[in-house]
C-alpha positions in Angstrom: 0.0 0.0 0.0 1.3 3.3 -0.8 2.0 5.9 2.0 -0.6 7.9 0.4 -3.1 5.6 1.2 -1.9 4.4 4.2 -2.3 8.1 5.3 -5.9 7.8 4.0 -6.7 4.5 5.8 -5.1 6.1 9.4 -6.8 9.5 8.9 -10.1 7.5 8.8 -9.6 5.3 11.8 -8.2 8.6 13.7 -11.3 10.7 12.8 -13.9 7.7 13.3 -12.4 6.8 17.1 -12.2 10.4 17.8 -15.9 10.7 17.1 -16.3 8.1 19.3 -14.7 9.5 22.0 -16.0 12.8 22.2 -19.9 11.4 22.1 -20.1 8.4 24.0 -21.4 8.7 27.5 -22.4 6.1 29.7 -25.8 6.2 31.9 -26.0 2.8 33.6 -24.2 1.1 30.9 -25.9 2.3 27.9 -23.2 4.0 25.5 -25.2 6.9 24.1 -24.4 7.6 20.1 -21.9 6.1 17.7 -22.9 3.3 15.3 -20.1 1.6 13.4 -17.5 4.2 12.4 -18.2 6.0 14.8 -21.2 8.4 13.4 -24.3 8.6 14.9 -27.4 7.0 12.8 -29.5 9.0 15.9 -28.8 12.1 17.8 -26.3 11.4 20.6 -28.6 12.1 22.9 -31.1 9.6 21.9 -29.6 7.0 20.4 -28.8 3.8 22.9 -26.7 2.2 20.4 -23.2 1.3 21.9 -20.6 0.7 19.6 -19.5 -0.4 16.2 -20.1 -3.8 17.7 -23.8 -4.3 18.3 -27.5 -3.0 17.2 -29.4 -0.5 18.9 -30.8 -1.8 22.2 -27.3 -3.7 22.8 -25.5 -2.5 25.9 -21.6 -2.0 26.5 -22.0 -4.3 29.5 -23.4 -6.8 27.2 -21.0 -6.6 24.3 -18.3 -7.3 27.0 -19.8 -9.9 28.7 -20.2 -11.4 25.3 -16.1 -11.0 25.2 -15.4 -12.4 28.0 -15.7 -10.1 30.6 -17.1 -10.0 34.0 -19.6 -8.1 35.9 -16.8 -7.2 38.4 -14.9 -6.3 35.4 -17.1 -3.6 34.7 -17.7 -2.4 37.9 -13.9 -2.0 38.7 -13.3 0.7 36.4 -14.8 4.0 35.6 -18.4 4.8 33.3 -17.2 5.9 30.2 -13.8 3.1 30.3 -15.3 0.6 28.6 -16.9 1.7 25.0 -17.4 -2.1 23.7 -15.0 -1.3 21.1 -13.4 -4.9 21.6 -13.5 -8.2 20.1 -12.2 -10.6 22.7 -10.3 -10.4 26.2 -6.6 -9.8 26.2 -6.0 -9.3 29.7 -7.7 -13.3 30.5 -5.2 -14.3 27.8 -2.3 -12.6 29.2 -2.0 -14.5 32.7 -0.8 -10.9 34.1 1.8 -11.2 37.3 2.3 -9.2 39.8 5.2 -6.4 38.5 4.9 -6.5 34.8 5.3 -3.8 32.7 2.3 -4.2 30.1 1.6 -1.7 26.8 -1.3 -1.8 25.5 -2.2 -0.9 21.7 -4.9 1.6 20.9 -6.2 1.3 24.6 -9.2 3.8 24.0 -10.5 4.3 27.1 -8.6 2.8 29.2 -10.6 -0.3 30.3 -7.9 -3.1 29.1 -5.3 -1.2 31.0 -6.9 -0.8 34.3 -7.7 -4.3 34.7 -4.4 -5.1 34.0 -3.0 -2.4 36.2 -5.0 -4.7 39.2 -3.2 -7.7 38.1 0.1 -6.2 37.8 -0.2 -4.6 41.1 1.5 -1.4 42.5 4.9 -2.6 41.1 3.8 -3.0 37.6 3.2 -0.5 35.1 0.7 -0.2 32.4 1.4 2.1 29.4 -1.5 2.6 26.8 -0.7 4.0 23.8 -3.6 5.5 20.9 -3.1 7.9 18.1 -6.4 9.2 18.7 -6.1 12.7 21.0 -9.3 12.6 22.0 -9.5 8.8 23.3 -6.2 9.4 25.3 -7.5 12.3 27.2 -10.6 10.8 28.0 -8.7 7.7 29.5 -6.2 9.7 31.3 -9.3 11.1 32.6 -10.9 8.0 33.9 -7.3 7.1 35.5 -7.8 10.6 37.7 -11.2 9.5 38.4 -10.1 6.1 40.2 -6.8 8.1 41.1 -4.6 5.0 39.6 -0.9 5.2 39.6 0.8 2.0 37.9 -1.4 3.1 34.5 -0.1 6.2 32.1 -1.9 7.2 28.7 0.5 7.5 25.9 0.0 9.6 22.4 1.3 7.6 19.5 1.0 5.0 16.5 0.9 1.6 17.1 3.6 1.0 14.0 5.9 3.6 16.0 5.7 2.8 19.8 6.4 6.2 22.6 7.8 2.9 24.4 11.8 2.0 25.2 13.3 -1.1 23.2 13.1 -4.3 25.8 11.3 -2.6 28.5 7.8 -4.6 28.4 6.5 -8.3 29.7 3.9 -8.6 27.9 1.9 -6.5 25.0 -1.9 -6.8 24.5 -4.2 -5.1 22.0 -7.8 -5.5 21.6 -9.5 -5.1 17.9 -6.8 -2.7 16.6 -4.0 -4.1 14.8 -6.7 -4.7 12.3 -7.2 -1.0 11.7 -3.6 -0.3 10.8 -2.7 -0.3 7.4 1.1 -1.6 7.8 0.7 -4.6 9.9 4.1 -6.0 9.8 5.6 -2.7 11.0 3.5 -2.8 14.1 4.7 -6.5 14.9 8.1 -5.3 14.2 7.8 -2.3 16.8 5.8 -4.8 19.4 9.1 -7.3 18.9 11.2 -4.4 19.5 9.3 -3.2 22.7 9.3 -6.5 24.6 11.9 -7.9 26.6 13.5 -11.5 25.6 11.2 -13.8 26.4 8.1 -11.8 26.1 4.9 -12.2 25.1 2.1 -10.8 22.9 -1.5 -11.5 23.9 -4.4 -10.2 21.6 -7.6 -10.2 20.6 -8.2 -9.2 16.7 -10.2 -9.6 13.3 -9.0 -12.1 11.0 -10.1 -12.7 7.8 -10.8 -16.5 7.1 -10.7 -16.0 3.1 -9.2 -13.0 1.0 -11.7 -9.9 1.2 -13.3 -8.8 -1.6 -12.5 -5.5 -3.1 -15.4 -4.0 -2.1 -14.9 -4.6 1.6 -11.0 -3.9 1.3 -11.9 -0.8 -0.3 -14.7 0.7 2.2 -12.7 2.9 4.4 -15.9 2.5 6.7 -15.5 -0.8 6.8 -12.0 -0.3 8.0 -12.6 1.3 10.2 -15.5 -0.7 11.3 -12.7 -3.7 12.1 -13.6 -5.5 9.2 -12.0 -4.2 5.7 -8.5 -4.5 6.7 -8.3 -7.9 8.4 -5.4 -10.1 7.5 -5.7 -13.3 6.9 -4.9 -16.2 9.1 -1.9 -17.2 7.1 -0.5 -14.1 6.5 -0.8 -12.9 10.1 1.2 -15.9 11.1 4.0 -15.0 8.1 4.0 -11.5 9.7 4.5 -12.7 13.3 7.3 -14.8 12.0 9.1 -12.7 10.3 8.8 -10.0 12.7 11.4 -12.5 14.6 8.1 -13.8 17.2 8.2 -18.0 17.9 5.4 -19.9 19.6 2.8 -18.7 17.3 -0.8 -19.2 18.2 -4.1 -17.9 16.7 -7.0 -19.3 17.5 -10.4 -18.5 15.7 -13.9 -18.0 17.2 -16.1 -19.3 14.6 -19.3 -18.1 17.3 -18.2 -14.1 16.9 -19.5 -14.0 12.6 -22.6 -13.1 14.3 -21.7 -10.2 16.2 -18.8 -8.9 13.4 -22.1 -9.3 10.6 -23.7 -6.4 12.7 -21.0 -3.8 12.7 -21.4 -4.0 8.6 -24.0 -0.7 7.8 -24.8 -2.1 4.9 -25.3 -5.9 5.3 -25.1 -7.0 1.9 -21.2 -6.8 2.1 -22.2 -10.2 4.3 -18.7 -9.3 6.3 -19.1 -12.0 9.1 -18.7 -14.8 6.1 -15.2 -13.3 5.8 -13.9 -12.8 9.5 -13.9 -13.9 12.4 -12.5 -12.6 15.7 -9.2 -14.6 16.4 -6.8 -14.7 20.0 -3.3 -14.3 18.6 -0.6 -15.2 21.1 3.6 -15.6 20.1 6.4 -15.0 22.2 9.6 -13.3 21.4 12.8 -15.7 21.9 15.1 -15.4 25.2 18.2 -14.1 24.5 20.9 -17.1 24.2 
């Protein structure tokens, strides 16, 4: 893909999430406005729809649980953390201990990172990094309103990490990497991030068979999680050659259900292309 476009494709995502952020508000775990791509089909202030991720009378709390997540999940972070922008659990994957140092990719709001900052404990560190202004200042927001100090909200792009080389444990994204239009760069940065011997833990879209054009080509699609999925194989090919070992992706045939709803226009029939996928891989220990 040509710069040009990949400018395109990330100006899209950027201005989509931004949306996002500035119109969601939560009243007892209703998201209030954005459809997929983050514009609203209905006034913010009537619409109960929640995210790209589910219709109309679908709650965040729902979405998530639907992910993965608990009830005491939710209640352990601030309203407005979690958005039900996600396809999966990362921090369940990523078997957290106490004192690692965990960065998180496109962390939105902030709800990935402060669960992690539980598990980590005061002697970890959580850094969330998002190239969207508006999503890090509303996360650095709900981190003041919980007062949390192990979590810090970082502006940045995911193929260009604000992070030292061999400083984290573990990395964990959650329904981004598929948004970015130079995937192999942002493997390449993640290897580059992590310490020897560690680990990526992520949930994603995958794309089961090649994407038609028409899908590829939507930049609402993209950013919708859906045009630019990867496929299977060549998200393996990327891992690998990124330098990662101990490859694992495991598909979740059950989400082409929910992923068929975050399509506006369902004749694209999107959820017979992707699915939502757990990719794990582990960068080697030195020696």
């Amino acid at each position: 893909m040509k710069t040009k476009d990949k400018e395109k494709v990330r100006q899209a995502v950027r201005e989509s999430y931004g949306n996002i952020a500035k119109s969601v508000s939560v009243v007892s775990g209703i998201s209030a406005s954005p459809s997929c791509c983050g514009q609203s089909e209905k006034p913010a202030e009537t619409s109960s729809a929640a995210s790209c991720c589910g219709g109309p009378e679908v709650t965040t709390q729902q979405l998530s649980a639907l992910m993965g997540y608990s009830k005491t999940d939710f209640d352990s972070v601030p309203d407005g953390a979690n958005m039900g922008l996600g396809c999966g659990n990362p921090v369940a994957l990523a078997s957290l201990k106490p004192g690692e140092t965990v960065v998180d990719l496109g962390s939105g709001g902030g709800f990935d990172c402060f669960l992690a900052a539980k598990q980590v404990g005061e002697t970890g560190q959580v850094i969330g990094v998002d190239m969207t202004p508006d999503m890090v200042t509303k996360a650095r927001m709900n981190a003041e309103k919980i007062g949390v100090k192990n979590v810090e909200f970082r502006l940045g792009e995911i193929e260009y990490l604000p992070v030292a080389d061999n400083s984290a444990d573990i990395i964990m994204s959650n329904c981004v990497i598929n948004l970015s239009p130079d995937k192999l760069s942002v493997y390449r940065d993640a290897f580059r991030v992590l310490k020897p011997g560690g680990r990526l833990a992520i949930a994603d879209i995958v794309a089961t068979a090649p994407l038609p054009d028409k899908i590829q080509k939507n930049l609402a699609l993209v950013a919708a999680c859906v045009g630019g999925a990867a496929t299977i194989d060549d998200t393996e090919e990327m891992l690998k050659e990124a330098g990662f070992q101990d490859i694992k992706i495991t598909a979740k045939d059950e989400s082409r259900e929910l992923i068929r709803q975050w399509d506006p226009n369902k004749s694209n029939n999107a959820g017979d292309y992707v699915v939502s996928a757990y990719i794990e891989a582990v960068k080697p220990k030195e020696g």
